[in-house]
N, CA and C of each residue as an Amber inpcrd file, in Angstrom:
protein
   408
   8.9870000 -36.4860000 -19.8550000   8.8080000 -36.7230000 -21.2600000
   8.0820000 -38.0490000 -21.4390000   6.9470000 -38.0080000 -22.1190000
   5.8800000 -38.6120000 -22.4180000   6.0830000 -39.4280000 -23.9690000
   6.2980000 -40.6140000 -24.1510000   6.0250000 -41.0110000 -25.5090000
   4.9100000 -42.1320000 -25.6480000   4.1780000 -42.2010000 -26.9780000
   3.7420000 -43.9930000 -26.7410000   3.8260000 -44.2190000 -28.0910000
   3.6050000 -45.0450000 -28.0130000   3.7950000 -46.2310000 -29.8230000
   2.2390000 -47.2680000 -29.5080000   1.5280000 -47.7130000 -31.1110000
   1.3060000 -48.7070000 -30.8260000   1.9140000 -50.0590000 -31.4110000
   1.0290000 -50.8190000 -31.0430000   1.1900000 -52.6680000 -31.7520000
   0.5820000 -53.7740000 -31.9150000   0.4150000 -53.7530000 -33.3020000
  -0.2120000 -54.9990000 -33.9280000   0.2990000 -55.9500000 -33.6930000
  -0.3390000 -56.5710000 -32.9800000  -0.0340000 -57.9990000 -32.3200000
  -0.8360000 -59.1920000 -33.3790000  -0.1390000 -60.1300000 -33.7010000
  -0.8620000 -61.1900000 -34.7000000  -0.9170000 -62.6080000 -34.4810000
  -0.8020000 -63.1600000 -33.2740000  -0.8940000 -64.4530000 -32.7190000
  -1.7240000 -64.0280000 -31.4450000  -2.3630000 -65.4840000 -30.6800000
  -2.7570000 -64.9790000 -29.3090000  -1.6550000 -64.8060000 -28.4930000
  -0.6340000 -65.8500000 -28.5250000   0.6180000 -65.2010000 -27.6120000
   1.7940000 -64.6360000 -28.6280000   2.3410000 -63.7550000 -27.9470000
   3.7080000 -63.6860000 -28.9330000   4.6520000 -62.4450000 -28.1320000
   5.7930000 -62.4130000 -28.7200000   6.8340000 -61.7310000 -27.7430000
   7.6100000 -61.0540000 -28.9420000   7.4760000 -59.4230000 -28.7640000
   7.8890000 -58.6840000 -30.0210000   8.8500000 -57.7280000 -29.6300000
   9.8450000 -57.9080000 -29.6670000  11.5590000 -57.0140000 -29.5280000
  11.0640000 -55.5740000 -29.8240000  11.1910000 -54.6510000 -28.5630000
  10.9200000 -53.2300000 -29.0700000  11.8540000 -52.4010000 -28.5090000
  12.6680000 -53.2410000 -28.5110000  14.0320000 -52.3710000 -27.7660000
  14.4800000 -51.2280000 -29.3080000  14.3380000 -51.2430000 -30.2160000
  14.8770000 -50.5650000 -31.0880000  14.2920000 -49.1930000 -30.8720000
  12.4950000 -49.5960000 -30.8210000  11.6370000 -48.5530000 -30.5350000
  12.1170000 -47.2650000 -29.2510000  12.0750000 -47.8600000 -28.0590000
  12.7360000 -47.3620000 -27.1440000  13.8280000 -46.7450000 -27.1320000
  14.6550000 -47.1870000 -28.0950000  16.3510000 -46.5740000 -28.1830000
  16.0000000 -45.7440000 -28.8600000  15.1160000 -45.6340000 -30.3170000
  14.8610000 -44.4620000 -30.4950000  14.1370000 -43.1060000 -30.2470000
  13.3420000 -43.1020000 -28.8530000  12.9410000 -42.2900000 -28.5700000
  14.2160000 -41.5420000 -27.7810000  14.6610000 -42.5520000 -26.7100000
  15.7730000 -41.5560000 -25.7020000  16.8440000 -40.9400000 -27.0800000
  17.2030000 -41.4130000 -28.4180000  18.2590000 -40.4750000 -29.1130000
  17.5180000 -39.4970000 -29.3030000  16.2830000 -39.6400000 -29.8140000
  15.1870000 -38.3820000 -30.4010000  15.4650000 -37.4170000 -29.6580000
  15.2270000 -37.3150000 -28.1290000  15.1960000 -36.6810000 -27.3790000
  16.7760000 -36.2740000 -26.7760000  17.3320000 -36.8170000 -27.1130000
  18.9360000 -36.8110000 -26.8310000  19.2810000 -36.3590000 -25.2530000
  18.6460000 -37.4800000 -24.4530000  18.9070000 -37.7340000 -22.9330000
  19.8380000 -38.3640000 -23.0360000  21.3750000 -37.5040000 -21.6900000
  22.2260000 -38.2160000 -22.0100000  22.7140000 -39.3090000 -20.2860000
  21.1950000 -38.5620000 -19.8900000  21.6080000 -39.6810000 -17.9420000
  19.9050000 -39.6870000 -17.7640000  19.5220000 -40.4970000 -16.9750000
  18.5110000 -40.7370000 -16.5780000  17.8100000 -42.1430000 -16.4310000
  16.3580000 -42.3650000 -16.2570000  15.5290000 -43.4740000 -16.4080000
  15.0480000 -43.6500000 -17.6790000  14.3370000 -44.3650000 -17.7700000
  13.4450000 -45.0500000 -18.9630000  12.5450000 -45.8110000 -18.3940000
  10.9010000 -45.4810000 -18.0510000  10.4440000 -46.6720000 -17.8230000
   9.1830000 -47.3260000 -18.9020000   9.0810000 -47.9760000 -18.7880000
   8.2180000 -49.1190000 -20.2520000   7.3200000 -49.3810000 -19.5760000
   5.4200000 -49.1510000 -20.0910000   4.2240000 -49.4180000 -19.1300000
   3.5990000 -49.9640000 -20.3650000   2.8280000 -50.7400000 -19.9540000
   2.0930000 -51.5230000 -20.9580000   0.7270000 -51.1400000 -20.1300000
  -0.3850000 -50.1640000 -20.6230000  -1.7520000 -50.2360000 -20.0360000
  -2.6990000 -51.6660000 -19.9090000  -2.1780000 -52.6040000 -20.0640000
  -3.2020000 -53.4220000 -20.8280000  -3.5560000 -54.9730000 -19.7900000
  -4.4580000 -55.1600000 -19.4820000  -4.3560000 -56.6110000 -18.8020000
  -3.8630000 -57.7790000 -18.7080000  -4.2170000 -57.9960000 -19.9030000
  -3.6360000 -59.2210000 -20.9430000  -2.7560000 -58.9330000 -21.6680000
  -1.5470000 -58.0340000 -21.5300000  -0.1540000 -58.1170000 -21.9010000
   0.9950000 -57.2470000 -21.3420000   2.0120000 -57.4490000 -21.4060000
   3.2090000 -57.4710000 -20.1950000   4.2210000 -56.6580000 -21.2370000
   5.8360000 -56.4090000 -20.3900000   6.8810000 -56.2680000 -20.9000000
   7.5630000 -56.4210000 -20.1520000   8.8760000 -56.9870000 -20.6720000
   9.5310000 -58.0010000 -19.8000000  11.0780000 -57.7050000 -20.7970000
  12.4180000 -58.0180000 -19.8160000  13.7710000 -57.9330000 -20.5450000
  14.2630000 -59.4060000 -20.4280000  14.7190000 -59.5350000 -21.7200000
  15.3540000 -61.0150000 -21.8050000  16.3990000 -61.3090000 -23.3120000
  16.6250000 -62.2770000 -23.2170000  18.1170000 -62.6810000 -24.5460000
  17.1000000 -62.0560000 -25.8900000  17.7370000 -61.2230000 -26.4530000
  17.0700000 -61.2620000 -28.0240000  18.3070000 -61.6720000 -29.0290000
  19.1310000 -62.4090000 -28.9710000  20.1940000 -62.6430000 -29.5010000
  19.9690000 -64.0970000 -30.4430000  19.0930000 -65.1380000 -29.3420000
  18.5190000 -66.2120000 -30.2350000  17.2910000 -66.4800000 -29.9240000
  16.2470000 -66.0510000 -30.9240000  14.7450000 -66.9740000 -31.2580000
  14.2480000 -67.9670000 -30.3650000  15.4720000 -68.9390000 -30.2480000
  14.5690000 -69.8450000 -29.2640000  14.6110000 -69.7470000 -28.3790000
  14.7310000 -68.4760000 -27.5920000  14.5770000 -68.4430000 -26.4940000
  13.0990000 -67.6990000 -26.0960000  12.9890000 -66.9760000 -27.0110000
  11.2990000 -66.8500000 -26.8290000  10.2160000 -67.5690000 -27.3100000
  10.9580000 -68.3930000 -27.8460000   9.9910000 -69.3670000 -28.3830000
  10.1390000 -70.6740000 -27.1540000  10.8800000 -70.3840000 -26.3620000
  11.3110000 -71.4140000 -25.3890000  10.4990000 -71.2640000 -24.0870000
  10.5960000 -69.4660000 -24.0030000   9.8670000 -68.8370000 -23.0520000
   7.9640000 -68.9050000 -23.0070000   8.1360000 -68.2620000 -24.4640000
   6.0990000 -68.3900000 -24.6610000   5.7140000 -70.0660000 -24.6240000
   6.3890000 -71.1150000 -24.7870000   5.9700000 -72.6040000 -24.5540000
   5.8070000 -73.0510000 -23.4850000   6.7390000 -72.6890000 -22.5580000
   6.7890000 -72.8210000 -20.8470000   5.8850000 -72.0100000 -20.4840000
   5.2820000 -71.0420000 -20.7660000   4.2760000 -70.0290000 -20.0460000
   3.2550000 -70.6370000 -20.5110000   2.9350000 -71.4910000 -21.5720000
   1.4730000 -71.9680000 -21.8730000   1.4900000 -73.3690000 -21.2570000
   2.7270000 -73.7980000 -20.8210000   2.5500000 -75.5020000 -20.1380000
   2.8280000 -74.9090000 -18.9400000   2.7760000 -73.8390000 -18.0890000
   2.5440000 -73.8340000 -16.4400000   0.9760000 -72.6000000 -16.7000000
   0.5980000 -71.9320000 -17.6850000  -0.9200000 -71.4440000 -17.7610000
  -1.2370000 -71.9150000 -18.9850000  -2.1190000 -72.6280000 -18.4840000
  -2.7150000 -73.1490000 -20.1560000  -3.9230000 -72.4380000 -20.4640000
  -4.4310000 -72.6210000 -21.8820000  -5.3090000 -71.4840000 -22.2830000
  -6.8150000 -72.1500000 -21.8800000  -6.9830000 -72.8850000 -21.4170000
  -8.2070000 -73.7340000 -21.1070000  -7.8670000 -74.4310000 -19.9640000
  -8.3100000 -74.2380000 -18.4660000  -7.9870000 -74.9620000 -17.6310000
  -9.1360000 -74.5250000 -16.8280000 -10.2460000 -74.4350000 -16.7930000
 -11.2110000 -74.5390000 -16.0970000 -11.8800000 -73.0360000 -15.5380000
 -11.0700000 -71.9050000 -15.9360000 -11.1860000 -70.7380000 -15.2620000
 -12.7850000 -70.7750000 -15.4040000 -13.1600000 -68.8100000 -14.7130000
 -14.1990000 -68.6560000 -14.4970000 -14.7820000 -67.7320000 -15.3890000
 -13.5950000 -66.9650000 -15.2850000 -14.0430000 -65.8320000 -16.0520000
 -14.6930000 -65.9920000 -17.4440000 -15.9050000 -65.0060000 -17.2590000
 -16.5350000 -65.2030000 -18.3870000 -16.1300000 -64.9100000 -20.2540000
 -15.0590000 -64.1670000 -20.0600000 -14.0400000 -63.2820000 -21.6320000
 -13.5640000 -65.0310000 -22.0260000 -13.2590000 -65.6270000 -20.9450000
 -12.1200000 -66.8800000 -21.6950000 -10.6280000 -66.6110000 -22.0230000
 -10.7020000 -65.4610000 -21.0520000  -9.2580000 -65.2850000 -21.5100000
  -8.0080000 -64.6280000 -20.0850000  -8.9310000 -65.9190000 -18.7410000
  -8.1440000 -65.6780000 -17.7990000  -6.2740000 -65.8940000 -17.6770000
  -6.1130000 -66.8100000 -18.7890000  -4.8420000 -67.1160000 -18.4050000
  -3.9780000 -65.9620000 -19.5920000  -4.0800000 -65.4290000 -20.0330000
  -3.5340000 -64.1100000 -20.4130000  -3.6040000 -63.2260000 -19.1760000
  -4.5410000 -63.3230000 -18.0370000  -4.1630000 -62.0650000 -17.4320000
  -3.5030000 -62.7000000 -16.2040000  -3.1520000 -64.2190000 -15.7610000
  -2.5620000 -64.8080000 -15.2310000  -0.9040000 -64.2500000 -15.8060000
  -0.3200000 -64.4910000 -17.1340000   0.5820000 -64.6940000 -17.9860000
   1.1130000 -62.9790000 -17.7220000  -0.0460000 -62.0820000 -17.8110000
   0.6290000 -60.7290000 -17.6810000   1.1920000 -60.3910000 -15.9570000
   0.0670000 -60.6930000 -15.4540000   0.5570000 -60.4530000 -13.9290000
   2.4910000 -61.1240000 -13.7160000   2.5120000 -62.4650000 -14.1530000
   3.8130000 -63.2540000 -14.1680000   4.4740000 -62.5440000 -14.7750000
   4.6270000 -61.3340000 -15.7710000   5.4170000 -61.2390000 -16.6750000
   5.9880000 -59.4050000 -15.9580000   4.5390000 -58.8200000 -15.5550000
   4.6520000 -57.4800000 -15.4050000   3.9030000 -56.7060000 -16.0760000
   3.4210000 -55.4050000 -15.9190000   3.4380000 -54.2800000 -16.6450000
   4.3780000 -53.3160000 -16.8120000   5.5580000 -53.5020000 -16.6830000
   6.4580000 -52.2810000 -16.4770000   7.8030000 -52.5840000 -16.7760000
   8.6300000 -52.2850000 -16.8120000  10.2510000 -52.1290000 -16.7880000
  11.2750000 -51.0210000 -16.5440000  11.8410000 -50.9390000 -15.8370000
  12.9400000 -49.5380000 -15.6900000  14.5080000 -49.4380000 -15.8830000
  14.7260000 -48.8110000 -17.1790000  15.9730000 -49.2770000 -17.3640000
  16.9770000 -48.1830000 -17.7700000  18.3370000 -47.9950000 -16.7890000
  18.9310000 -46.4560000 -16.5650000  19.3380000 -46.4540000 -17.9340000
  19.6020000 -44.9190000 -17.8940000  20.0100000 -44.0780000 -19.4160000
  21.1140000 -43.4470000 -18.4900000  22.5300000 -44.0880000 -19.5190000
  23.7070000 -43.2970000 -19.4550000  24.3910000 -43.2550000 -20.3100000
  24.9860000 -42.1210000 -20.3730000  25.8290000 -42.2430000 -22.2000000
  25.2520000 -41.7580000 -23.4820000  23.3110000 -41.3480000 -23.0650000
  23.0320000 -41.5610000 -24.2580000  22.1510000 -43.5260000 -24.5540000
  22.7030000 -43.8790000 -23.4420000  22.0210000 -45.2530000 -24.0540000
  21.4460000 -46.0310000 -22.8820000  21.0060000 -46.7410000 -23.5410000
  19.9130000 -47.7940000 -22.2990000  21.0270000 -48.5970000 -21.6830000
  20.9090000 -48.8480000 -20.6930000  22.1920000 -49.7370000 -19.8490000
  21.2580000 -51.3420000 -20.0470000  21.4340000 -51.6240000 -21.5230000
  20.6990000 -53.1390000 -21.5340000  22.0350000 -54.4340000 -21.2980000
  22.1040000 -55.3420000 -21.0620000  23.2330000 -56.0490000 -21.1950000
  23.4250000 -56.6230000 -22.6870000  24.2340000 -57.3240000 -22.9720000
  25.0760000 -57.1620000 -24.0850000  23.6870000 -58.0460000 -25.2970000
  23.2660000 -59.0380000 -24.4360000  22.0180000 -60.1470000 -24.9630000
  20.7690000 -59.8560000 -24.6640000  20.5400000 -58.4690000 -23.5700000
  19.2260000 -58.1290000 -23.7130000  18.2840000 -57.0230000 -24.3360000
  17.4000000 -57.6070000 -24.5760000  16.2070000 -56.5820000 -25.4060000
  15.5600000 -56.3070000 -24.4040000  14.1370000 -55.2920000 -25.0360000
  12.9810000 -54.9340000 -24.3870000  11.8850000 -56.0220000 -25.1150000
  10.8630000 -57.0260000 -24.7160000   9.4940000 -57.3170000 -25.1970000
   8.6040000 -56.8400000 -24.8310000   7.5450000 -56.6750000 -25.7000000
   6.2920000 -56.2130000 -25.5320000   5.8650000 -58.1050000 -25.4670000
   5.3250000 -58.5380000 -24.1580000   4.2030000 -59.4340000 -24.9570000
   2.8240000 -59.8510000 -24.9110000   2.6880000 -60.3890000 -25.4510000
   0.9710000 -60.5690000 -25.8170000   0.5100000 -62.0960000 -25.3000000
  -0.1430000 -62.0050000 -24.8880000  -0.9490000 -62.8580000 -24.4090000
  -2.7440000 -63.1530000 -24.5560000  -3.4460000 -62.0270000 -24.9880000
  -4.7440000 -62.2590000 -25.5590000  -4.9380000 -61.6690000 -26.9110000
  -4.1750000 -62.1710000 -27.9400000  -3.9410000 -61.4740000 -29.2040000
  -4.8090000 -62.5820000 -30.3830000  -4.8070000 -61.3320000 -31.1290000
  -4.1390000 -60.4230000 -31.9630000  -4.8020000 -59.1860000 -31.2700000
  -4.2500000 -58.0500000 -31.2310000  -4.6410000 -57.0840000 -30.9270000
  -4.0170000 -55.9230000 -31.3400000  -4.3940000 -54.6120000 -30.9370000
  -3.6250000 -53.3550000 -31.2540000  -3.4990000 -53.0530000 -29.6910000
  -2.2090000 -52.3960000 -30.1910000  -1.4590000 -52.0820000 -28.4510000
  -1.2010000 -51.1470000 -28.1450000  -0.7120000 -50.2430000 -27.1870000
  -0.1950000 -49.4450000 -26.5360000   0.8070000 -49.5000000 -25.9590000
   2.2310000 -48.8720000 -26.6010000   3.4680000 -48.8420000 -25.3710000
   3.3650000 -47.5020000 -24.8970000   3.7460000 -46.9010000 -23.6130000
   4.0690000 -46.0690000 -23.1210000   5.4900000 -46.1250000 -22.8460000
   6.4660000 -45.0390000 -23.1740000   7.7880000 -44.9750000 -22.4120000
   7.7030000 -43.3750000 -21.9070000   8.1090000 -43.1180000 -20.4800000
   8.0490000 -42.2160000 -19.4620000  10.1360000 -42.2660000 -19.3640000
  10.4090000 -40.8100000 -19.8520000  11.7400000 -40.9400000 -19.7840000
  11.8200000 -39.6330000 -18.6790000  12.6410000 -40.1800000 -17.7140000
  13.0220000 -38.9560000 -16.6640000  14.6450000 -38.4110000 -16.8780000
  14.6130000 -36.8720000 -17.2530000  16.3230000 -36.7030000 -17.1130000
  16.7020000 -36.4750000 -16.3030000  18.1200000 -36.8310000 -16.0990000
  19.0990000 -36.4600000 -14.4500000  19.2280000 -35.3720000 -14.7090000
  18.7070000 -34.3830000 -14.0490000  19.1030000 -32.6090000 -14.1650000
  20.7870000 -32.7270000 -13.4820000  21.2210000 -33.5490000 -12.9600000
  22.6960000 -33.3270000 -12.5410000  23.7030000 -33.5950000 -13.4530000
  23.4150000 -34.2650000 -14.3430000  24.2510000 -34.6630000 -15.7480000
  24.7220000 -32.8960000 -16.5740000  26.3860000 -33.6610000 -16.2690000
  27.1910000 -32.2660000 -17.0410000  27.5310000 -32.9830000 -18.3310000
């Protein structure tokens, strides 16, 4: 089972909670064991699990990722927009996270982010949900 969503992204960096998104596809589909995995097609942006409980922590996170890649540091590439694809490689394209119960096995403080790193842009999530055919 195949889903995607997109996303308007409106800063050059930014980190956007789509765990809701995700939860609602596996009820849609009403998988009650399995995977979930989260692909971001994109160069210059990632998805990654972390606290969505308080703000500053992604605001803590996207500050530290621009003071160890900064957006101007001499690269080569001709776009100007090597350290977004520095920032995605660090971050990932992917995530896999089991389905039991009916629900994502997230911990109690974590979300799903989509984030962005050469924005504003329009996006692409992919979620690839596999069911446990052994689930009674």
């Amino acid at each position: 089972m195949l889903y995607n969503f997109q996303i308007q992204t409106n800063k050059r960096t930014q980190m956007i909670d789509i765990t809701d998104k995700v939860f609602e596809q596996v009820a849609k589909l009403g998988v009650k064991s399995g995977l979930c995995t989260i692909f971001v097609p994109h160069t210059t942006a990632g998805v990654t699990i972390n606290e969505n409980a308080d703000p500053d922590v992604v605001r803590d996170m996207m500050y530290e990722m621009d003071k160890i890649v900064p957006e101007d540091d001499g690269y080569l590439h001709f776009e100007g927009n090597s350290s977004a694809h520095i920032k995605a490689t660090m971050t990932g394209f992917s995530q896999t996270i089991i389905i039991e119960n009916s629900k994502l096995l997230l911990g109690r403080w974590q979300g799903i982010y989509f984030c962005e790193y050469d924005g504003p842009r329009n996006r692409t999530v992919y979620v690839k949900i596999i069911k446990d055919m052994t689930y009674n």
